[in-house]
N, C-alpha and C positions, 0 to 999 in steps of 0.2 A: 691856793694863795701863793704858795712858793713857786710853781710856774707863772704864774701871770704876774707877779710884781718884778722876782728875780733874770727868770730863763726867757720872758719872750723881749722884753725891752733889749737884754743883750742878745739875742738873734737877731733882729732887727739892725742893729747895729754893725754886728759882725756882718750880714748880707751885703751892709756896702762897701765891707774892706776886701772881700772875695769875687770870683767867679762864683756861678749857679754850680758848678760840677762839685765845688770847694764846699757848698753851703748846705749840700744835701745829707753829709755823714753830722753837721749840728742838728738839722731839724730832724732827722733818724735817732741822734740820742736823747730829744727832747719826745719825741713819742715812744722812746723804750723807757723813758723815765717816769713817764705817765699812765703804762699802760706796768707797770712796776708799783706804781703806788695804786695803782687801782685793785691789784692781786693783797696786796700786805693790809688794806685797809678793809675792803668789800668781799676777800675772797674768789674772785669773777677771776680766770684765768683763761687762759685760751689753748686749742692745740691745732695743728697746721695738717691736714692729710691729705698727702697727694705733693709733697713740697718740694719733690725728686725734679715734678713739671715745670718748677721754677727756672730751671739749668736749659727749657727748652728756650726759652726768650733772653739769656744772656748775651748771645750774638749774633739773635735774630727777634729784634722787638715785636710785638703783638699788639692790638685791641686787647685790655684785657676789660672783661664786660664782669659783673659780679652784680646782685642784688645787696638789695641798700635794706639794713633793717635797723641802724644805729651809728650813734658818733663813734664807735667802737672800731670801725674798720676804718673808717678815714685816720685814726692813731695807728690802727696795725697795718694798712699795707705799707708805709712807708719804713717799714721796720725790716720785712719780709722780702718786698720786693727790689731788683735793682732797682737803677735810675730808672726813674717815673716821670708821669706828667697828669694831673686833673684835668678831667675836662668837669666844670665846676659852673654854678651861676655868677654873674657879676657879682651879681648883690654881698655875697662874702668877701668882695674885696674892701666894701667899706663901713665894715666890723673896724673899730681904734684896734691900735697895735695889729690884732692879729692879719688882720685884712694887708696890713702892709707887708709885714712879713711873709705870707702867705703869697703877696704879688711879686716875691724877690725870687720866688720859685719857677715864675712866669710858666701860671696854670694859664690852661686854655679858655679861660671865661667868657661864656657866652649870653647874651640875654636876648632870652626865649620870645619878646616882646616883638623879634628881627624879622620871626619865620625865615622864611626861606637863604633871604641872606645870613643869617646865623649859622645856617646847616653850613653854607660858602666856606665860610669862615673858619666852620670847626675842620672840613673837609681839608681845607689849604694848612692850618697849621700841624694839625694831628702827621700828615705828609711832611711837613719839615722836621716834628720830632722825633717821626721814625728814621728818617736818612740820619737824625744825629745817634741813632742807637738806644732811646728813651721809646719805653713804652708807655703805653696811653689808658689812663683807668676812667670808665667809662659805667655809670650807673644807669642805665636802660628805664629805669621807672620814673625817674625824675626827683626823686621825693621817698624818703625812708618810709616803709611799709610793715607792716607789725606781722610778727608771724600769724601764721594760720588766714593771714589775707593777701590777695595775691593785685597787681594790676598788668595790664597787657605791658610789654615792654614795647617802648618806643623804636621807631623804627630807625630813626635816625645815627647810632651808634651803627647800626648793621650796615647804615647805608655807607659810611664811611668807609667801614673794614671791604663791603665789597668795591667798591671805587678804588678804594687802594688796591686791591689785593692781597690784602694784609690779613694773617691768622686771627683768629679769636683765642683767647683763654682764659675759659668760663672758670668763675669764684664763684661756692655755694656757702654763705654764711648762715648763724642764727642766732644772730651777735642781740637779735631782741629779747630773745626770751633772760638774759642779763641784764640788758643796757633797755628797758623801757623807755621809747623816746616819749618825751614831757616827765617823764617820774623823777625825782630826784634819788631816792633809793636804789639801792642794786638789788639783784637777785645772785647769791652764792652760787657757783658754780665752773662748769668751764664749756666755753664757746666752742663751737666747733668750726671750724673752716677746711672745705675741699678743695682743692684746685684741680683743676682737669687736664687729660690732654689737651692739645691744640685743634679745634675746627674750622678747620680750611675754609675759606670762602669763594676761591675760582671755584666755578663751575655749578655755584649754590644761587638760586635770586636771594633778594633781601628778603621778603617772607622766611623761604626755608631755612638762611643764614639765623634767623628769629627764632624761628622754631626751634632749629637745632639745639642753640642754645637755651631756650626757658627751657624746656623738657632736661634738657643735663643738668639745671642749677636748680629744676625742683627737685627731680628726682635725687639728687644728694643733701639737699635741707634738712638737716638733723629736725627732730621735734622735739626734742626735749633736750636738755644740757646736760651733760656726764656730770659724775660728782669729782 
């Protein structure tokens, strides 16, 4: 209640007296204040392994591709990661308030209804956020997926990182076994997240660029939550 009546109306606000560069250390202290009250109330905590890899995309941005298990990481990587960018469905742009705010970040919204001209789309913008030094988060399944179930990842993230040239840096979360999507409860604990080296895409097709990456983001998927 205290973010959504207080903190998002003045973000909204504040987004049209700044630049996007300006606007991103508010909406970063708005998901460390969220994911703050999520710890103090529910218990649910998080811890980052692998965070060193983080230093590998500060002056050479990535794809960064991660599995989707919960609202949970859409708060933490902007917390974590430098300047970002969504690549996201339209349709959350027109949530009230948040939808607006959320478009002052100028994510990549695409809607899937496009086919092929969408991929166009993601393909040309994702290339202009890289040249500006913003790396690009990309969820492969389309649609959050509860542990212990998996779905094929979407090729299309791949196919951009190979077009570009651009690295991958696979995130293995397990942000569900806390953050049940539909459940209103938490479950105590603490999430784990790995971040990986970077996996090159010259010289890989999109298939194997696929591969590469599901097989490193399952293989590090915790299965249960540390205490």
């Amino acid at each position: 209640m205290v973010i959504a009546v207080i903190f998002i109306p003045f973000m909204i606000i504040y987004s049209y007296c700044v630049s996007e560069r300006r606007y991103y250390p508010i909406v970063r202290l708005w998901c460390a204040l969220s994911l703050f009250l999520l710890r103090i109330t529910t218990g649910v905590k998080y811890r980052v392994n692998g965070i060193e890899n983080i230093g590998l995309i500060k002056d050479h941005p990535a794809v960064i591709i991660s599995n989707h298990q919960s609202t949970f990481e859409t708060f933490l990587f902007p917390v974590i990661f430098p300047t970002y960018c969504f690549v996201l469905k339209k349709e959350l742009l027109r949530i009230p308030l948040f939808g607006q705010g959320l478009a002052r970040l100028h994510p990549i919204a695409i809607d899937r209804s496009e086919g092929r001209e969408a991929l166009k789309m993601m393909i040309a913008n994702t290339k202009s956020r890289l040249e500006e030094n913003i790396s690009v988060i990309i969820f492969p399944e389309g649609t959050r997926v509860a542990p212990g179930e998996s779905l094929p990842y979407k090729n299309g993230a791949f196919l951009v990182a190979s077009k570009l040239k651009a690295p991958v840096l696979p995130v293995s979360v397990n942000s569900g076994l806390a953050w049940p999507r539909g459940q209103l409860l938490k479950n105590k604990g603490t999430i784990d997240i790995t971040i990986g080296e970077l996996i090159e895409s010259e010289d890989k097709s999109v298939q194997e660029l696929n591969d590469a990456t599901y097989a490193w983001i399952k293989a590090n998927e915790r299965t249960t939550l540390a205490k």
